[in-house]
Backbone as a ProteinNet text record, in pm:
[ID]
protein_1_A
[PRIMARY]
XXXXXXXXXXXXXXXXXXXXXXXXXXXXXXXXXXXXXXXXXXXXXXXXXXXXXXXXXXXXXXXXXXXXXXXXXXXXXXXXXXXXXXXXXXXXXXXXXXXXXXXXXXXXXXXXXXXXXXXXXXXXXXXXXXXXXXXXXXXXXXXXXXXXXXXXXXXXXXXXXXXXXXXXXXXXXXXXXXXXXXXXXXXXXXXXXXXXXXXXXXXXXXXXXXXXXXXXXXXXXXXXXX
[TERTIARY]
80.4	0	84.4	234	286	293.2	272.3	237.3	131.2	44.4	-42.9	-6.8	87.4	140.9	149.6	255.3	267	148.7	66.9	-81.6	-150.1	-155	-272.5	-163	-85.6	13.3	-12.5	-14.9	1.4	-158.3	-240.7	-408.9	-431.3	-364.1	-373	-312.3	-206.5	-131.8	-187.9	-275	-365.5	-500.2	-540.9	-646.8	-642.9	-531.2	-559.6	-615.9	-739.5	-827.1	-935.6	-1039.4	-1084.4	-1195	-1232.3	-1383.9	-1315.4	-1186.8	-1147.1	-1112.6	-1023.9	-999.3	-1090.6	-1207.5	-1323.4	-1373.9	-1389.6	-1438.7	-1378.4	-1225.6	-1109.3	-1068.1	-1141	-1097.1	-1061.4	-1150.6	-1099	-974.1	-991.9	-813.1	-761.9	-737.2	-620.1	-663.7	-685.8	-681.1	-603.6	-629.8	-607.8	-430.6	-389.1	-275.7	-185.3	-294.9	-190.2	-174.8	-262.1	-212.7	-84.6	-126.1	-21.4	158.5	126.4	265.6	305.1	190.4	219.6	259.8	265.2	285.1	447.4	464	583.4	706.4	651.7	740.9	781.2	656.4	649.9	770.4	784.7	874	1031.8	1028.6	1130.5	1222.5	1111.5	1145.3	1180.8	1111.3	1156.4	1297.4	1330.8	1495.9	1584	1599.6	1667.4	1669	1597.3	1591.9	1697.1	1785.3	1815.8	1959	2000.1	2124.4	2075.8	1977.4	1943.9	1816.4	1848.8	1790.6	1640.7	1719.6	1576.2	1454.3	1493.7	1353	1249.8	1287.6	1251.6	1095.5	1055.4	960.4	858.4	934.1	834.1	691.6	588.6	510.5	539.6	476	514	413.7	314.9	256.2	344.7	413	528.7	648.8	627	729.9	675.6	532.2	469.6	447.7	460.4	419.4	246	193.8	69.5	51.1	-50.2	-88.2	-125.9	-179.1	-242.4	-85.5	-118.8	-33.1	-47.6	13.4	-0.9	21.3	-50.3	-119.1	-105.7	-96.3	-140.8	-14.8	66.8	189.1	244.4	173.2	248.3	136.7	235.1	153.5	88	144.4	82.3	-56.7	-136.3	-254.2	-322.6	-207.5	-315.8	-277.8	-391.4	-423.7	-375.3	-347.6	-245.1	-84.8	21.4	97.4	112.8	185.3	187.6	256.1	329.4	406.3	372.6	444	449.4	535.8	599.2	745.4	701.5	832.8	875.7	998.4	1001.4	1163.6	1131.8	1266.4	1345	1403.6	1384.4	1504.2	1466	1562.2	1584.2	1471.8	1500	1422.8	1273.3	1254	1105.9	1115.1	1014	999.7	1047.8	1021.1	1096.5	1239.1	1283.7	1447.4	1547.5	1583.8	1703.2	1847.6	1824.9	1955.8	1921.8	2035.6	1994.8	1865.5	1856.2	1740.7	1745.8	1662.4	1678.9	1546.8	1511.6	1406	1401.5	1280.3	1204	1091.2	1109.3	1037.6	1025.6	865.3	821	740.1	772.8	687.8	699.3	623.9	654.3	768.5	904.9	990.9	1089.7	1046.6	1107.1	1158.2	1147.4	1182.8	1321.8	1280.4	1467.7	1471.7	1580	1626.1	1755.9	1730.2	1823	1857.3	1958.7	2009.7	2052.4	2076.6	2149.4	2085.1	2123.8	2064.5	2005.7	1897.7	1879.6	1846.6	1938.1	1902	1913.8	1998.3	1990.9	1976.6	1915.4	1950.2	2062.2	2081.9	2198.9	2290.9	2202.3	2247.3	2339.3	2264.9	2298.7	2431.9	2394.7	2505.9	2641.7	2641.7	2783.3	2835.8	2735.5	2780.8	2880.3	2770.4	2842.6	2970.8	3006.9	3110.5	3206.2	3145.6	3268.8	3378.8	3273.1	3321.4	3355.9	3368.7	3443.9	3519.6	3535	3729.9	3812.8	3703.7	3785.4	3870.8	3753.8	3706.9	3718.7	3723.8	3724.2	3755.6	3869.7	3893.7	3878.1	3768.6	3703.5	3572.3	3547	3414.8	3435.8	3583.5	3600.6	3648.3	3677.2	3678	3559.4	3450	3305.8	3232.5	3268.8	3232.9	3256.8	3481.6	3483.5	3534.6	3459.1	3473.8	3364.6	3448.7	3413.2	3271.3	3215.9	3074.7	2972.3	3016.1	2931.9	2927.4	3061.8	3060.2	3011	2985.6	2967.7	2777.5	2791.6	2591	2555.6	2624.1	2580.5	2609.1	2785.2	2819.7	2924.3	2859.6	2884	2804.8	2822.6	2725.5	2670.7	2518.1	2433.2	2398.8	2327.6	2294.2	2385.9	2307.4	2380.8	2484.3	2580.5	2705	2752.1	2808.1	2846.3	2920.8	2913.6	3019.5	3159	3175.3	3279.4	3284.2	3368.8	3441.4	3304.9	3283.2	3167.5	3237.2	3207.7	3237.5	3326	3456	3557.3	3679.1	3597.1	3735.9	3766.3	3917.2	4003.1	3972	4004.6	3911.8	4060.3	4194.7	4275.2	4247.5	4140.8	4133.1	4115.4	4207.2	4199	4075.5	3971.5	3837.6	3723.8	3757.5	3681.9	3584.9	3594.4	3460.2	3354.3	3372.7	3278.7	3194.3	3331.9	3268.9	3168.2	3146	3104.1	2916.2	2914.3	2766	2678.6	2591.6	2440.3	2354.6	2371.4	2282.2	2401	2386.8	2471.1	2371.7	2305.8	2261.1	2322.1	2266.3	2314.9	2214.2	2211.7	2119.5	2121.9	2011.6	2054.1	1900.5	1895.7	1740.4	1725.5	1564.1	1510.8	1386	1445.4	1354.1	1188.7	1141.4	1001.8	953.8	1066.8	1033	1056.3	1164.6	1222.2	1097.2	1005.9	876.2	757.7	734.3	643.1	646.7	783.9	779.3	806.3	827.8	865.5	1010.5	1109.4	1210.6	1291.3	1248.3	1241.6	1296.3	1202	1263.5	1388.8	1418.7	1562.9	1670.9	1667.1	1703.3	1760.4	1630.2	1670.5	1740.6	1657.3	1758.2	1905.7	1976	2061.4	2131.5	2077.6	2130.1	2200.8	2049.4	2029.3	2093.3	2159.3	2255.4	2396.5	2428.2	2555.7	2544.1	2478	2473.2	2510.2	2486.1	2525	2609.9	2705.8	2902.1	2839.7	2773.2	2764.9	2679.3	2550.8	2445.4	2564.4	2606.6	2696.3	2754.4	2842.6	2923.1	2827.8	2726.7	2614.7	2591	2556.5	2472.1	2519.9	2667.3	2769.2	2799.1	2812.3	2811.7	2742	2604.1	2475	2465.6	2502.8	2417.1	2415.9	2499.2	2508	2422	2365.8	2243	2106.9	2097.4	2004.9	1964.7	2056.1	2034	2058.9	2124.6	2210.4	2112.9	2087.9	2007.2	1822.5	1777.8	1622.4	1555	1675.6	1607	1514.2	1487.7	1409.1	1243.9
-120.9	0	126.9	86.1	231.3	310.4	262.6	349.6	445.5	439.1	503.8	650.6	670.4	780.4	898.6	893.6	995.9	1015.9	975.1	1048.7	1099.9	1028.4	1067.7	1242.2	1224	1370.1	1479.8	1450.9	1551.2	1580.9	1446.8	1515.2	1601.4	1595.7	1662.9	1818.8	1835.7	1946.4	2044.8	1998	2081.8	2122.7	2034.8	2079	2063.3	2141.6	2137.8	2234.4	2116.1	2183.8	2115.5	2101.2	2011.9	2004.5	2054.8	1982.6	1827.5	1848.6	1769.6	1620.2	1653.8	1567.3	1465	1560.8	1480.3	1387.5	1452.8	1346.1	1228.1	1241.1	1117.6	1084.1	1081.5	999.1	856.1	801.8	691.4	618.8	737.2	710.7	742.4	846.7	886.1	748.6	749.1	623.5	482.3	467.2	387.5	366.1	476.9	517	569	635	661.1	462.1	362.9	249	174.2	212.5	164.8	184.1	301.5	407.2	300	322.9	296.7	166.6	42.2	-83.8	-89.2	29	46.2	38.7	160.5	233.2	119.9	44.6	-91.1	-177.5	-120	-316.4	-258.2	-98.1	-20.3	23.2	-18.9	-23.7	-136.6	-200.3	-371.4	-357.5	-340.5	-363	-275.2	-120.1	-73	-113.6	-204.1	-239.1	-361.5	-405.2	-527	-375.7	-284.6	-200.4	-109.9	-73.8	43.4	-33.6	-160.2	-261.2	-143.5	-36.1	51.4	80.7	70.8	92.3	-19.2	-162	-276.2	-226.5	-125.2	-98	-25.6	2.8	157.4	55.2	144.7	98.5	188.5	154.3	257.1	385	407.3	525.2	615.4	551.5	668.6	735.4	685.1	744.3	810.1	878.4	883.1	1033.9	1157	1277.3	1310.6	1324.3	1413.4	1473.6	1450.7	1525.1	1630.6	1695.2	1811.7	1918.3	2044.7	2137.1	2221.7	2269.8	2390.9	2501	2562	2684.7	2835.2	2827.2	2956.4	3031.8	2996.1	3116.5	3108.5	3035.5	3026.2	3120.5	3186.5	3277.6	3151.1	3055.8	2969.4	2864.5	2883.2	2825.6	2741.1	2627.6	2518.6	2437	2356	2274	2158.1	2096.6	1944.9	1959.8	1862.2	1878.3	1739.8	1780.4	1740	1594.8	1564.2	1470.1	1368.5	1265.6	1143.1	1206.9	1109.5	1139.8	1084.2	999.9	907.4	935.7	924.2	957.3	884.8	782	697.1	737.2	775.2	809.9	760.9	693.6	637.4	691.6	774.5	926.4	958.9	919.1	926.1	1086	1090.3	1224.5	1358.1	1407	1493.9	1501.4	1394.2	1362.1	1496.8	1511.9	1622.7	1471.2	1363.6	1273.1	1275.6	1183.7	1142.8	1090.4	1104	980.7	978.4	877	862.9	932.7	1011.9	1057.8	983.3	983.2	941.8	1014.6	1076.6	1189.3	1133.3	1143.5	1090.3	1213.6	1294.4	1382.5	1374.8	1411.1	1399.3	1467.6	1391.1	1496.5	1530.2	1501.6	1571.5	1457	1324.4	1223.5	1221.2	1156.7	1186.1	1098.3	1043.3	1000.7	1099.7	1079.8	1181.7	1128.9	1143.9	1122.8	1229.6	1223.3	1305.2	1391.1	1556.7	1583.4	1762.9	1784.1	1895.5	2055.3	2132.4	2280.1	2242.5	2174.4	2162.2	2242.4	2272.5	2366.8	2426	2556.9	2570.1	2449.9	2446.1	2279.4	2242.7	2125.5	2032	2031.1	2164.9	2219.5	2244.3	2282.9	2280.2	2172.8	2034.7	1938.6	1884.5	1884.7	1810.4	1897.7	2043.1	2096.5	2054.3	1999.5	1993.9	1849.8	1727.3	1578.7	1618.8	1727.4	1783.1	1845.7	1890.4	1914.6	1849.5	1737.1	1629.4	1526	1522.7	1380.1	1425.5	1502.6	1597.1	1489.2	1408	1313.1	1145.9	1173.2	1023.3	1073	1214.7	1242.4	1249.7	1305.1	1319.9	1193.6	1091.6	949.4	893.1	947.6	869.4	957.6	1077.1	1127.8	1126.2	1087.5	993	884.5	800.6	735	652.4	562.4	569.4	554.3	419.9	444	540	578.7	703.1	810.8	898.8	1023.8	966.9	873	826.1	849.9	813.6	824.1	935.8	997.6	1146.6	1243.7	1285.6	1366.3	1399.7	1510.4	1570.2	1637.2	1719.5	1745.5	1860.7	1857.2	1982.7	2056.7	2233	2297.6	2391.7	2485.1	2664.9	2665.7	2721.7	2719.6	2863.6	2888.9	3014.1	3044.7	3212.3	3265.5	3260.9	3296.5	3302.7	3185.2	3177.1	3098.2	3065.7	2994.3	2954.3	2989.1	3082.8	3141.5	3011.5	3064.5	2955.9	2865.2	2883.5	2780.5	2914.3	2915.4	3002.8	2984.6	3029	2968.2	2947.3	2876.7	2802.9	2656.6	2663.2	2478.2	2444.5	2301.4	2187.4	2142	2161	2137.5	2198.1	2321.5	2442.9	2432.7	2360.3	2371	2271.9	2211.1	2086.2	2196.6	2257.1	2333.3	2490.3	2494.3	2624.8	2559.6	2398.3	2364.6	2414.8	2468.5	2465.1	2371.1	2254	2115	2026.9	1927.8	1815.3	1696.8	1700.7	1615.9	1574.9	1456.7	1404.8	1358.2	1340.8	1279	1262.3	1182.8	1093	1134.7	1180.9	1159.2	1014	997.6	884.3	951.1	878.5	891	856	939.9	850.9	719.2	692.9	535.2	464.5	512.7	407.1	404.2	518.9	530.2	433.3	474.1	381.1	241.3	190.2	74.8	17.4	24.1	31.6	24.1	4.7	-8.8	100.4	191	267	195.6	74.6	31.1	-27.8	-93.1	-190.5	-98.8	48.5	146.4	207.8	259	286.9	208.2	94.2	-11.7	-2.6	4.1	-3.5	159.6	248.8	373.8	435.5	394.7	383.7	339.1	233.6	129.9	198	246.8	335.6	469.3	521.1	667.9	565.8	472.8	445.5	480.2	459	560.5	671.6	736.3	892.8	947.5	841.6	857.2	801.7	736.5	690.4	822.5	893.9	1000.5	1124.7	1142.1	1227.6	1219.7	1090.7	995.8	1017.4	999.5	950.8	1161	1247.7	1365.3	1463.9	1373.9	1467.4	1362.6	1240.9	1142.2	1185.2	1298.2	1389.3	1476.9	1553.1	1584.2	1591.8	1494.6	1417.2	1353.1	1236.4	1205	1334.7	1392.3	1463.5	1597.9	1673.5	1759.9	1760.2	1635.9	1642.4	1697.7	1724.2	1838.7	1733.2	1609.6	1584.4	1599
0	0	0	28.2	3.6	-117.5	-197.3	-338.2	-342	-200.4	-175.6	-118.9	-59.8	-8.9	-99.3	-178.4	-288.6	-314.6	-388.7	-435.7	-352.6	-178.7	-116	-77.1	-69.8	-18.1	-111.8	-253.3	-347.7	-391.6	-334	-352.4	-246.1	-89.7	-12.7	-9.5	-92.9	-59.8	-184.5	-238.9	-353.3	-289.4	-161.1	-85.7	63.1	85.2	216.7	303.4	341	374.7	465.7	567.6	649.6	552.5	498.7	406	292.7	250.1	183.1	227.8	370.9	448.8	514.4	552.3	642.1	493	365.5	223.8	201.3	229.1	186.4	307.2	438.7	586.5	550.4	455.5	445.7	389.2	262.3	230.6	320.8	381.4	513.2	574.4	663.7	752.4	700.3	558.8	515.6	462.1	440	383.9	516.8	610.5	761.4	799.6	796.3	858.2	777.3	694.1	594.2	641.1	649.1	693.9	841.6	893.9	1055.5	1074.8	998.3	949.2	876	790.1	755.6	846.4	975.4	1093	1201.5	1223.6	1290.3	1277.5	1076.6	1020.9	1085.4	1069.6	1067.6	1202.5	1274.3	1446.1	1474.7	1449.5	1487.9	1473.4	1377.7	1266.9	1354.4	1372.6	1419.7	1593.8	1637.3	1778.5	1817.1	1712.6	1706.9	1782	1720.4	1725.9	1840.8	1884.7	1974.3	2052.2	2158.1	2217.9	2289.7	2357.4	2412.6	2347.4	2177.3	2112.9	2099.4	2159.3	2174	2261.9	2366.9	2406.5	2364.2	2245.4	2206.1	2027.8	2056.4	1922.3	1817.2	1722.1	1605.8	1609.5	1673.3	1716.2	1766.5	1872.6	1958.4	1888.6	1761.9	1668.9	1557.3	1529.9	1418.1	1462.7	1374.2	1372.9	1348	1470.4	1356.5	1274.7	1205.8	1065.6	1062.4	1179.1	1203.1	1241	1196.3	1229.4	1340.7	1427.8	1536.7	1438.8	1406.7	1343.9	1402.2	1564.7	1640.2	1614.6	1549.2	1600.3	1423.4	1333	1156.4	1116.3	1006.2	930.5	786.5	807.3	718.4	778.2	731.1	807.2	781	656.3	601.9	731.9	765.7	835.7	879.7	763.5	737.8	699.7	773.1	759.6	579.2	483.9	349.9	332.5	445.8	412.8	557.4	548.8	648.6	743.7	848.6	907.7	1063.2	1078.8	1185.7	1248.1	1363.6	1451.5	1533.2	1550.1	1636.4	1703.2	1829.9	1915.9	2097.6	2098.9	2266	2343.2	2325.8	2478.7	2425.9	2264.1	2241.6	2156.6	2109.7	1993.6	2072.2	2178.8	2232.5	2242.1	2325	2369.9	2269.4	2403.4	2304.9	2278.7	2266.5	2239.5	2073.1	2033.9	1856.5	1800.2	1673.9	1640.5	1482.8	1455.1	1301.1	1281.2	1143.5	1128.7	928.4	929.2	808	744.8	640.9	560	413.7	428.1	285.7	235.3	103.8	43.1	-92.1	-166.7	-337.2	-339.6	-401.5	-468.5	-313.5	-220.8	-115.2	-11.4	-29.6	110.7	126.4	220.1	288.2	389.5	421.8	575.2	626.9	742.8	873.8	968	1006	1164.1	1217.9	1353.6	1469.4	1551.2	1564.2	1663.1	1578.4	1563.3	1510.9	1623.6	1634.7	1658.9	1837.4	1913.5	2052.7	2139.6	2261.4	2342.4	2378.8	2451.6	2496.1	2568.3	2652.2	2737.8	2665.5	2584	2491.5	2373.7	2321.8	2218.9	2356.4	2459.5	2511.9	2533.8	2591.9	2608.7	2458.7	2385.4	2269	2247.9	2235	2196.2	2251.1	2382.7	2466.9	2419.2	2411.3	2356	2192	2141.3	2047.1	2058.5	2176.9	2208.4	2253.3	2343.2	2364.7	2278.9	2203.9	2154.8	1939.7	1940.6	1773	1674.7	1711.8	1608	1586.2	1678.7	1667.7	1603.4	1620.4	1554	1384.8	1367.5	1202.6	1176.1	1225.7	1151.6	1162.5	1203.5	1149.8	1067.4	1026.6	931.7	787.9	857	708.1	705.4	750.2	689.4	563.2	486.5	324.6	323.3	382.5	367.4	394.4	508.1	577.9	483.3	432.9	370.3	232.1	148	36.9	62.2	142.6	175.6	189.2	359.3	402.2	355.3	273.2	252.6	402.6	429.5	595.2	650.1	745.6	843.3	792.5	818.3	744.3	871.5	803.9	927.6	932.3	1014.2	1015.9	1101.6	1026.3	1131.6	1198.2	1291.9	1347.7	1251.8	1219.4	1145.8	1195.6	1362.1	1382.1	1543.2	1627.1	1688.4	1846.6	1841.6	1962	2096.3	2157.1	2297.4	2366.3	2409.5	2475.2	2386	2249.7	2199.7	2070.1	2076.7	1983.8	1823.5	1733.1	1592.7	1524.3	1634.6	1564.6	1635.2	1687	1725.7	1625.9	1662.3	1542.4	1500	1561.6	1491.5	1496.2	1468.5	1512.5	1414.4	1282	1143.4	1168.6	1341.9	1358.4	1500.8	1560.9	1684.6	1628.7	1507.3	1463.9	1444.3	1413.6	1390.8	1480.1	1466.5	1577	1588.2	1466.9	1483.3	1387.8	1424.7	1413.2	1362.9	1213.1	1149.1	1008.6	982.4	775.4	734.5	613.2	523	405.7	369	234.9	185.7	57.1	-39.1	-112.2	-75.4	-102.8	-240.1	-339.1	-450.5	-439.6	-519.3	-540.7	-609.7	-692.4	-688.9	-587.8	-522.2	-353.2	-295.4	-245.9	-183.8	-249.5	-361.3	-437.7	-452.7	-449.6	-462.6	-340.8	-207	-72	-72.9	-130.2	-114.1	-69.7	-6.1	62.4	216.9	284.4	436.3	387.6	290.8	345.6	341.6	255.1	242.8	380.4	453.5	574.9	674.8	661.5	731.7	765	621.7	596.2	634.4	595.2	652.4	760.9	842.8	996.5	1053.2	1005.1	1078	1090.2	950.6	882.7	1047.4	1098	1149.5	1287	1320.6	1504.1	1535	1476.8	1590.5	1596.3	1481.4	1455.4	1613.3	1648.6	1709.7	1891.5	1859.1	2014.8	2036.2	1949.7	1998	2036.2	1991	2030.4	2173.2	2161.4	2282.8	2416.2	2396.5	2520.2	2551.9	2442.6	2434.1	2539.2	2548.4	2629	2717.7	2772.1	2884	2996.4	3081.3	3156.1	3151.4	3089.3	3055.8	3018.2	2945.2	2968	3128.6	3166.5	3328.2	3416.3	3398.9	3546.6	3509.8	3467.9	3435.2	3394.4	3408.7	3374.3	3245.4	3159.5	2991.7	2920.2	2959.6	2900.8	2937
[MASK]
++++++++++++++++++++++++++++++++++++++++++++++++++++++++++++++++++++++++++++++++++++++++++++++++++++++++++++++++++++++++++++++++++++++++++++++++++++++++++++++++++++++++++++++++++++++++++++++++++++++++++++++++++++++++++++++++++

């Protein structure tokens, strides 16, 4: 049924709108279980590498469709696309997670940690002054940078309060979010081949997601930010 996605997204994002939605409930429903069956096969799999997600259902990883509206100057109703996140601590958790985005023209898979708190962003800077070159040998190495590239996201223009901008790894200490990703075609979606895809991705980002992990566990535990 995933071939169902793309169409029901691109009939939606031409009407979005609650008179349209309440007409095609049944497709939605039908095309949201679908998805949710997908996330299921997709959790299972990454639980074999990240044993804690062994508790969670595939609901606890599924974005609503509905948008918070009160504060966007944009006011359609429905959000256009799918999207799932894996992460230890659950859809909030400021730790890593894998995220999954299905839109016409637009899917993608992601890892890491996007836009952290103050908190969070010092912790990690910090296991990047420590730690700087265990982080750039999982960035390159061959498989990883062949998939991800490198790390996406707005970087400080100049030197993050405390470290000099001749540290040896000052172009990792300048990130404000610490994510990668890979685009997933619309045939990958249509034809599902899309999960073994992620599978396989997901698997590729774990050092990436440990050095995060081990980065904030002090914060996370010792601080309550979640």
């Amino acid at each position: 049924m995933s071939k169902n996605y793309l169409s029901f997204l691109s009939e939606l994002s031409q009407n979005n709108h609650k008179d349209w939605m309440d007409a095609n409930r049944d497709w939605y429903l039908k095309v949201k279980g679908a998805f949710l069956e997908d996330v299921e096969e997709l959790l299972h799999a990454i639980s074999y590498w990240e044993p804690q997600l062994s508790g969670f259902k595939g609901k606890d990883c599924i974005f609503r469709q509905n948008r918070d509206i009160r504060f966007s100057a944009n006011k359609d109703p429905y959000k256009t696309n799918f999207a799932a996140y894996f992460s230890v601590g659950g859809k909030k958790s400021n730790g890593p997670g894998y995220y999954l985005h299905i839109q016409p023209g637009q899917s993608f898979l992601a890892g890491g940690i996007w836009m952290p708190s103050a908190d969070v962003l010092k912790k990690i800077r910090q296991e990047i002054d420590y730690s700087g070159k265990e982080l750039l040998e999982i960035l390159e190495e061959p498989a990883f940078k062949k998939t991800f590239g490198g790390l996406e996201g707005e970087q400080l223009k100049t030197s993050p309060k405390g470290y000099e901008a001749e540290h040896p790894h000052i172009k990792l200490l300048r990130f404000k979010s610490f994510i990668v990703s890979t685009p997933l075609s619309d045939d990958e979606i249509n034809s599902g081949e899309f999960k073994e895809k992620a599978i396989t991705h997901f698997k590729k980002m774990k050092p990436f997601h440990d050095f995060l992990a081990r980065a904030i566990e002090e914060t996370e535990n010792g601080e309550g930010l979640l």
